[in-house]
C-alpha positions as CSV (number, residue, x, y, z in Angstrom):
1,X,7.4,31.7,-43.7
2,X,4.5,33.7,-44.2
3,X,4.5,36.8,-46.7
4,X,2.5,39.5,-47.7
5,X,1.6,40.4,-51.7
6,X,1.8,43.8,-52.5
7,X,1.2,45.6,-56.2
8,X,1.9,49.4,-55.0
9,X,4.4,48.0,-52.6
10,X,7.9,46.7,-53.9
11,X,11.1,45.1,-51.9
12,X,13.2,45.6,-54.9
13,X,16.5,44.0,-53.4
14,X,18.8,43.8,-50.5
15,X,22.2,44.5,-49.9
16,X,24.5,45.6,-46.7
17,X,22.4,46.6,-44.4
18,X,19.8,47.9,-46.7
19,X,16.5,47.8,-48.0
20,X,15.7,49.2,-51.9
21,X,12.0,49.7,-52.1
22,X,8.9,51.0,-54.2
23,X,6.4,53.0,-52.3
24,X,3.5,53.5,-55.5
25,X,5.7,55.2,-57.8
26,X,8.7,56.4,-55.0
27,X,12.0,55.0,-54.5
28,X,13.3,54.7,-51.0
29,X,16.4,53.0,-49.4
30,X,16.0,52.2,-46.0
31,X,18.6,50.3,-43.3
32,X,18.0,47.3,-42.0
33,X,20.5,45.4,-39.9
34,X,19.5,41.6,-40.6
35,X,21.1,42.3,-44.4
36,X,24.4,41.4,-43.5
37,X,25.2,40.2,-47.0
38,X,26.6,42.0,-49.8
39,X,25.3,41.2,-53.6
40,X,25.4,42.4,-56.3
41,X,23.5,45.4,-57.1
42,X,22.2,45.2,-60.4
43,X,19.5,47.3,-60.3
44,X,19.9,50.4,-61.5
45,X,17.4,52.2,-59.0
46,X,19.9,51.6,-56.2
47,X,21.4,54.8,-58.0
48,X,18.2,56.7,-59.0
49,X,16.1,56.7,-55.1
50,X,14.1,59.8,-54.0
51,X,15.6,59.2,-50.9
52,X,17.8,57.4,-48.2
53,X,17.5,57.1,-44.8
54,X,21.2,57.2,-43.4
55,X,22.2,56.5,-40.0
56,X,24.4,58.7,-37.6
57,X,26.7,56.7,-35.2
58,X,25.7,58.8,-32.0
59,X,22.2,57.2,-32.8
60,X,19.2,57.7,-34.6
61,X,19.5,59.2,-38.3
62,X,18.1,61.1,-40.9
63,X,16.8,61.2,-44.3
64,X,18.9,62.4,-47.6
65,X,16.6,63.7,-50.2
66,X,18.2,63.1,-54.0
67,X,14.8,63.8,-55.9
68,X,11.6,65.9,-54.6
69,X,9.1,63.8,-52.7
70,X,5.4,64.9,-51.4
71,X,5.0,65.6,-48.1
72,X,2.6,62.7,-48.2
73,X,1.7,60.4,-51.1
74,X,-0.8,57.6,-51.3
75,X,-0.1,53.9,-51.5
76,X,-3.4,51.3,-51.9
77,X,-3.6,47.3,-50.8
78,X,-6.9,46.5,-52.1
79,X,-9.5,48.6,-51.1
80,X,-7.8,50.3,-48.6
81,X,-5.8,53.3,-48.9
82,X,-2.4,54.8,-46.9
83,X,-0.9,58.3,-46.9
84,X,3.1,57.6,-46.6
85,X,5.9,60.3,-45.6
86,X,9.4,59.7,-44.4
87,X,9.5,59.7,-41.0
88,X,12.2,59.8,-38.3
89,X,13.4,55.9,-37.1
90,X,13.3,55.4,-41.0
91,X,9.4,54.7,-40.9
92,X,7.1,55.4,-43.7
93,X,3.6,54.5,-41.7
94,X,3.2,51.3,-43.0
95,X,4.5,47.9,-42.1
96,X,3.7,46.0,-45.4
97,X,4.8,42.9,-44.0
98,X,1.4,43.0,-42.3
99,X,-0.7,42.9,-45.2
100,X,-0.6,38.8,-44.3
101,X,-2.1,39.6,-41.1
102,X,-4.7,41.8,-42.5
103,X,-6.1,39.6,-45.0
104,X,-5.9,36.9,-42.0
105,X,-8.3,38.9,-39.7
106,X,-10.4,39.9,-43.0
107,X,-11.0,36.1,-43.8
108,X,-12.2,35.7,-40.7
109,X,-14.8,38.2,-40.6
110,X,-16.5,38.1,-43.4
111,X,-16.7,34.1,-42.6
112,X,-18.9,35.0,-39.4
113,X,-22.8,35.3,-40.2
114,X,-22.7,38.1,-37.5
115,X,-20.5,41.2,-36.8
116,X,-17.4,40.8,-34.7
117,X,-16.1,43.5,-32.9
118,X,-12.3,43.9,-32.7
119,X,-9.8,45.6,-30.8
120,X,-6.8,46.7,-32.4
121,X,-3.9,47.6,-29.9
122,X,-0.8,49.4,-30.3
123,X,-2.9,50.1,-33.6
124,X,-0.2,53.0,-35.1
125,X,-1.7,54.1,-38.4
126,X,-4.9,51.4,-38.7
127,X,-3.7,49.0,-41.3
128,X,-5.3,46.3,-39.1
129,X,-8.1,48.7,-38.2
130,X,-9.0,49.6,-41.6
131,X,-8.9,45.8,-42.8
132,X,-11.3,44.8,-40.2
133,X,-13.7,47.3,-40.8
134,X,-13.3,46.9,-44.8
135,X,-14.6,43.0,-44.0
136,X,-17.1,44.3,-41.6
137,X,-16.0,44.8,-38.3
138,X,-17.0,46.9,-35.5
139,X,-13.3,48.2,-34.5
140,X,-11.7,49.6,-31.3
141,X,-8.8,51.2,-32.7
142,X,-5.7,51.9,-29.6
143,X,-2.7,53.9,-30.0
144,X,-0.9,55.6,-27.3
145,X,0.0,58.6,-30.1
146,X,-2.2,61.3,-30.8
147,X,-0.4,62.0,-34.2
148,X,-0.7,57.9,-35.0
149,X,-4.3,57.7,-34.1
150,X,-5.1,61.2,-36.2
151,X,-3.1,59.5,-39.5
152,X,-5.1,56.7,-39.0
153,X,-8.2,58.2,-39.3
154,X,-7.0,60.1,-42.0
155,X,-6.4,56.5,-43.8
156,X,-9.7,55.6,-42.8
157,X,-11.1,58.9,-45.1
158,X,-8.8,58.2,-47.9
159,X,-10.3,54.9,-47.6
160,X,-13.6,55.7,-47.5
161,X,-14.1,53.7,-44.4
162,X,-14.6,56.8,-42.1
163,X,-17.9,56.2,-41.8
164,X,-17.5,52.6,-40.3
165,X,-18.4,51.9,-36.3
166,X,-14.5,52.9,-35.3
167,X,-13.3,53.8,-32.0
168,X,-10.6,56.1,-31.9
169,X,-8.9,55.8,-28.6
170,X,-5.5,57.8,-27.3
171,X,-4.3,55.8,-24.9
172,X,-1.8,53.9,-22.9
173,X,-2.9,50.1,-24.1
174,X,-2.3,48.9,-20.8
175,X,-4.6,51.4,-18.7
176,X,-7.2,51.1,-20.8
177,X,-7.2,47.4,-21.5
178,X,-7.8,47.2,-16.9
179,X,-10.6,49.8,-17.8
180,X,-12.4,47.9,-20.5
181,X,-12.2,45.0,-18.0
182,X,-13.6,46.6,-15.1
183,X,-16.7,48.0,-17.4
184,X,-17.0,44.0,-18.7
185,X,-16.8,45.3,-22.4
186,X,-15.7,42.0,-24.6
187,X,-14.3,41.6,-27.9
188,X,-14.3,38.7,-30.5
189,X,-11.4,39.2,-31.5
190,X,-7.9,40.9,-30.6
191,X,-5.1,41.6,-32.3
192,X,-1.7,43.6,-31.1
193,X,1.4,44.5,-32.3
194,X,3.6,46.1,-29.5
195,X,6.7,48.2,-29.3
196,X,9.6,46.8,-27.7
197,X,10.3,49.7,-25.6
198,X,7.8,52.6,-26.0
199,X,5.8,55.6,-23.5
200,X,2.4,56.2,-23.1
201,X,0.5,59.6,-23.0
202,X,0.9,59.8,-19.8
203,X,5.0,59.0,-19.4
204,X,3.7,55.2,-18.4
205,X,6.6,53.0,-19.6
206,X,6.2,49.8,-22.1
207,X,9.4,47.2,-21.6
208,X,7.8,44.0,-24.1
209,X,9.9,41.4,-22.5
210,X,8.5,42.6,-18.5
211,X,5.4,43.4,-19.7
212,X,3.9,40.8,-22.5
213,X,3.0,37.8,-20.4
214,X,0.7,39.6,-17.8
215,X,-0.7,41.8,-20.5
216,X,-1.2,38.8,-23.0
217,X,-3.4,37.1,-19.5
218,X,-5.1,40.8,-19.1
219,X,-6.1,40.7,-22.9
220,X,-7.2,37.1,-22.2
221,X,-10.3,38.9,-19.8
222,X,-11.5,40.7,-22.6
223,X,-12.1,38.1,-25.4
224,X,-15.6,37.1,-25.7
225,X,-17.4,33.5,-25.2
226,X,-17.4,33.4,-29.1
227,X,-14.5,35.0,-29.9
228,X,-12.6,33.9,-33.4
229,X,-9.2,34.8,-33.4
230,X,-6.3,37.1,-31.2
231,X,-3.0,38.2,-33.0
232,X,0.0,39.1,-31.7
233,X,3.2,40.5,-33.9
234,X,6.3,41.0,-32.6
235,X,9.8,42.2,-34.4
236,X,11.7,41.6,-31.0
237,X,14.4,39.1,-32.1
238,X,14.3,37.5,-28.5
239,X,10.8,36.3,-29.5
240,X,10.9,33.5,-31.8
241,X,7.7,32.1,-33.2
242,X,8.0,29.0,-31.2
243,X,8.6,31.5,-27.9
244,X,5.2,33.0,-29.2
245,X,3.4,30.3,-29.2
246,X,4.5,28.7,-26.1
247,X,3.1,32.5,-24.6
248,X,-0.6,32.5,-26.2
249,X,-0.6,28.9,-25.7
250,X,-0.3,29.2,-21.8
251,X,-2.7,32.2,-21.5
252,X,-4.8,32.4,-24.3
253,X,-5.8,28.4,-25.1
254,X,-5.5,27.3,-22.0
255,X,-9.0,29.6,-21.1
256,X,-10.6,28.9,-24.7
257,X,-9.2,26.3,-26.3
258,X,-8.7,26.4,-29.4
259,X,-5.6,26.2,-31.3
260,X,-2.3,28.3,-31.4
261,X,0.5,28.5,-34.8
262,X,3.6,31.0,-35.4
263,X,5.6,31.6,-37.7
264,X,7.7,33.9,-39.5
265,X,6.6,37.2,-41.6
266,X,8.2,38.3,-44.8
267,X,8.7,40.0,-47.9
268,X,9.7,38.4,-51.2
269,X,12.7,40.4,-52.9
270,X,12.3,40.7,-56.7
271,X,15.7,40.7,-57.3
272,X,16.7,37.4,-55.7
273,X,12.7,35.5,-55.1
274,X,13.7,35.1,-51.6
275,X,11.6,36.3,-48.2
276,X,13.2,38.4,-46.3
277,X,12.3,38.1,-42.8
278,X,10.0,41.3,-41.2
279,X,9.6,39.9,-37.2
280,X,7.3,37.0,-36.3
281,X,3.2,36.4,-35.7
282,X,1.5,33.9,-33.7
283,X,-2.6,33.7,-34.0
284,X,-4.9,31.8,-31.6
285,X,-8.1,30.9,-33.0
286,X,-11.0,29.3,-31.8
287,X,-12.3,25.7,-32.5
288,X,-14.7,25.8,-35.8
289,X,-18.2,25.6,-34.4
């Protein structure tokens, strides 16, 4: 298990079905349906949250406010900076689980003596964007949202990155991966972190478990003769990490060698030292030159 270290980030415990977390100096609760134990809740914060995301049995959900929260506050890893609101599907705008990922993709950078450039699909707020370009990186940054691509950019500025060699694309992934193909545009490295289900700008549908494999051998076209690494994070339980790595092994090595490892992403709770699970990562990278 792989997890990611957070100081302005906190998973303060777990208990039925939810999440108690520190986002900088705000308390949230959110649901998640993995937690299907019930402990002891000893810290007294499960009683003292800004807010808790409750939800409805029709579907979906909404948030209860118990103390006044920002419309937007700002959370740091490192250098980088976030804006975070409560958003609808209990969402804050970060995953934090993939701060492991980040510093993964960083590493690699900086170690090249030349500058990689790296697409970033399915990109939502730039966490991976803003990493890459914070270690160097030319980045094409993907999102299918206009309002995920604009608070990304708006991270970037917090950041003080907005001056970096960024793409901002709004775009269905899939349609403009076949573009970037046909105008023989490579990348060194890739990294993706798609939606089960989701809809492009353009109504185009995204179903993971139809789509992956071809667009995992599409993806495959666009990586360089000296490309370094592609990542690909999924928090579809049907895809395990050895499923993963079976998937970039058959596509991805078998055109560049290489090698291919998976595992599990997490978060350490405080209150118990244990990792709760947050979905699962697999990483080709190339053979050290």
């Amino acid at each position: 298990m792989r997890e990611a270290v957070w100081k302005e980030y906190e998973l303060i415990d777990t208990c039925a079905g939810e999440r108690l977390e520190r986002w900088g100096d705000k308390i949230l609760i959110r649901p998640d349906p993995q937690i299907i134990w019930t402990t002891e809740k000893s810290d007294p914060r499960w009683k003292n949250a800004h807010a808790r995301y409750i939800r409805s049995k029709s579907g979906g959900g909404s948030w209860t406010v118990y103390k006044k929260l920002p419309d937007v506050w700002h959370v740091g890893y490192g250098d980088i900076t976030f804006g975070v609101k409560p958003m609808g599907f209990k969402h804050t705008g970060i995953f934090p689980e993939q701060a492991i990922n980040w510093e993964y993709a960083s590493e690699k950078i900086k170690n090249e003596k030349r500058q990689l450039n790296i697409l970033n699909l399915f990109a939502y707020t730039g966490g991976a964007t803003l990493a890459c370009l914070n270690a160097g990186a030319k980045v094409c940054h993907v999102d299918a949202s206009k309002g995920m691509v604009q608070w990304a950019k708006e991270n970037a500025a917090l950041s003080n990155l907005a001056d970096r060699p960024v793409r901002w694309i709004v775009d269905d992934c899939v349609k403009f991966v076949k573009r970037e193909i046909r105008r023989g545009n490579k990348y060194d490295g890739i990294i993706m972190d798609p939606p089960s289900y989701g809809r492009g700008p353009g109504g185009e549908i995204w179903k993971l478990e139809e789509q992956l494999f071809p667009f995992i051998e599409l993806c495959s076209e666009l990586l360089s003769d000296d490309a370094v690494f592609f990542i690909l994070n999924s928090y579809t339980a049907g895809l395990s990490p050895s499923v993963m790595q079976y998937l970039l092994s058959v596509t991805i090595a078998k055109k560049h060698g290489g090698s291919v490892f998976a595992d599990e992403i997490g978060l350490k709770a405080t209150d118990t030292g244990l990792i709760l699970p947050c979905g699962s990562t697999v990483i080709w990278e190339a053979s050290r030159r």
